[in-house]
N, C-alpha and C positions, 0 to 999 in steps of 0.2 A: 504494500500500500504506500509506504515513505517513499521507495524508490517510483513508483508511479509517478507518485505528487510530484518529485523533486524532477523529474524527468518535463513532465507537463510545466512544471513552473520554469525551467530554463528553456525549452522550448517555446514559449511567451515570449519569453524578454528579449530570445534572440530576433523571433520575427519584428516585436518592436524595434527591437535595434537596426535590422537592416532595414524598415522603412523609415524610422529615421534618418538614418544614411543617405537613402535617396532622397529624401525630402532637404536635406542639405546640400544634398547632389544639385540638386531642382531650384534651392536657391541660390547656388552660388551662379548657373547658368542664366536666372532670373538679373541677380547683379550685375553679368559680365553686359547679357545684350539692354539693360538700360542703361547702366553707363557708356557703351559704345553708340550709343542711341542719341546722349545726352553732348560729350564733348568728348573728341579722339583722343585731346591728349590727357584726358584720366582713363585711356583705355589700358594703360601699361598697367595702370593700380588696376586697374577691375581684375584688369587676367592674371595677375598674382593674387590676387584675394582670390578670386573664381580657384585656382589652383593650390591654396590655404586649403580653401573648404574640399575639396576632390579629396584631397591628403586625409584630413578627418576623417572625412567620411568614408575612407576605404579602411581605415581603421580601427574606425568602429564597426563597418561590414564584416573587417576580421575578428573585431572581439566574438561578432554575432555568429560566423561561422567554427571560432574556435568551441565555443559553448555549445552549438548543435555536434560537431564530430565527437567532444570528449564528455558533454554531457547528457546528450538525445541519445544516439546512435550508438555509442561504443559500450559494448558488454561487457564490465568491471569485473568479470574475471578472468579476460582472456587480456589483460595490461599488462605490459612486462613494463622494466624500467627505460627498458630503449625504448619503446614507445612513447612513454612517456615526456621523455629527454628529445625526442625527435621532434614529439608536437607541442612540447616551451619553445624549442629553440627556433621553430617556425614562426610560433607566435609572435617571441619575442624580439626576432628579427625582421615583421613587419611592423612590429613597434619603432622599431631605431628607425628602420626606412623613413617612416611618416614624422619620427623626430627632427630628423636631419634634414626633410624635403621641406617643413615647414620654417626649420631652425631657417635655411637656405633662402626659401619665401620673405621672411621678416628680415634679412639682411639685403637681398633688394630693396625693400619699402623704407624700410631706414634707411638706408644710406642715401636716399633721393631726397627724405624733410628734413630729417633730425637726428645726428649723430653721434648727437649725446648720449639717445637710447640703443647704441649698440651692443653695450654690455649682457642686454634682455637676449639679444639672438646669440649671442657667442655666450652665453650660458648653455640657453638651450642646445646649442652645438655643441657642448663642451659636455650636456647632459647625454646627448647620444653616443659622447664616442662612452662614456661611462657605462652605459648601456651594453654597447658591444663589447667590452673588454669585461665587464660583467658574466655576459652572457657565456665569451670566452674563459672565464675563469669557470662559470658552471658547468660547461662540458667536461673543461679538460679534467676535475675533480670529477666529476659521474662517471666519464669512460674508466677511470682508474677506478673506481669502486666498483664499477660492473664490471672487472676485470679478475679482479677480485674473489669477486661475490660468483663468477664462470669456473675462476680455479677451484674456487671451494667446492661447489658442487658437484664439478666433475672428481675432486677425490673422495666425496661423497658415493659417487654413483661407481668408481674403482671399488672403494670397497666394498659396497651391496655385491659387486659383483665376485669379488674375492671370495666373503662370505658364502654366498650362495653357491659358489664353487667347492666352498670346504664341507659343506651340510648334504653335498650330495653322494649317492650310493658309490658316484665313483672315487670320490673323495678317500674312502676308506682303504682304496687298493680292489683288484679286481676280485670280482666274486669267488669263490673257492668252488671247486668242483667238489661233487660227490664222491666217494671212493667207494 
């Protein structure tokens, strides 16, 4: 019944969230063709803001598609840890993408009015590369423990097999005949 519920209620959120998504989508397409509507030369700003909101919004399409594959779809007992590790490090490398695209966007737009406020983008660019060296630092620690955790098991499944080798009839030496 919990795992229902919890299934349905991610399920929910993600469909909101991708329509969300495109409804941002929808506005930023809305911003671009009336400011290009209105005067050419704030069309450079429309299409880097148009291109801001694209960034979000595929963003958050991937929050919305990461929570349907690992929280609709995918049957929590067939998760290994590579799985696991494979679909963060996806996630989380469309996160940096959309950090860095937008980090990228806000240092266009500043640098044209106010360059005071460059500090705000070269944060956020300085948040993405933390991001990926992050993220690099979580692989490289998980592949070593799933390394690990492969050796153990296989001398795990040596010895089952040892054993089960010493418990059998031939284990003992061969049969004796009759005399």
């Amino acid at each position: 019944m919990m795992e229902t519920l919890s299934r349905a209620t991610f399920a929910v959120a993600s469909v909101t969230l991708m329509l969300l998504a495109l409804a941002l989508v929808g506005f930023g397409a809305f911003e671009l063709v009336s400011a290009l509507s209105q005067d050419w030369h704030e069309g450079g700003n429309a299409i880097l803001t148009a291109i801001g909101y694209v960034v979000i919004a595929l963003a958050v399409f991937d929050v919305a598609k990461y929570f349907v594959e690992e929280e609709v779809l995918r049957n929590r007992s067939l998760v290994t840890t590579s799985d696991v590790r494979r679909s963060l490090t996806k996630f989380i490398s469309t996160i940096a993408i959309a950090v860095f695209i937008e980090g990228l966007v806000i240092v266009f737009q500043v640098s044209k009015h106010d360059v005071d406020k460059m500090p705000y983008p070269t944060a956020l660019l300085a948040t993405a590369i933390l991001i990926v060296l992050g993220l690099g630092a979580y692989q490289r620690l998980n592949v070593e423990v799933e390394r690990q955790v492969d050796r153990k098991d296989n001398a795990e499944q040596f010895t089952a097999k040892l054993d089960a080798a010493d418990n059998s009839p031939m284990a003992d030496g061969p049969p004796s005949s009759p005399e």
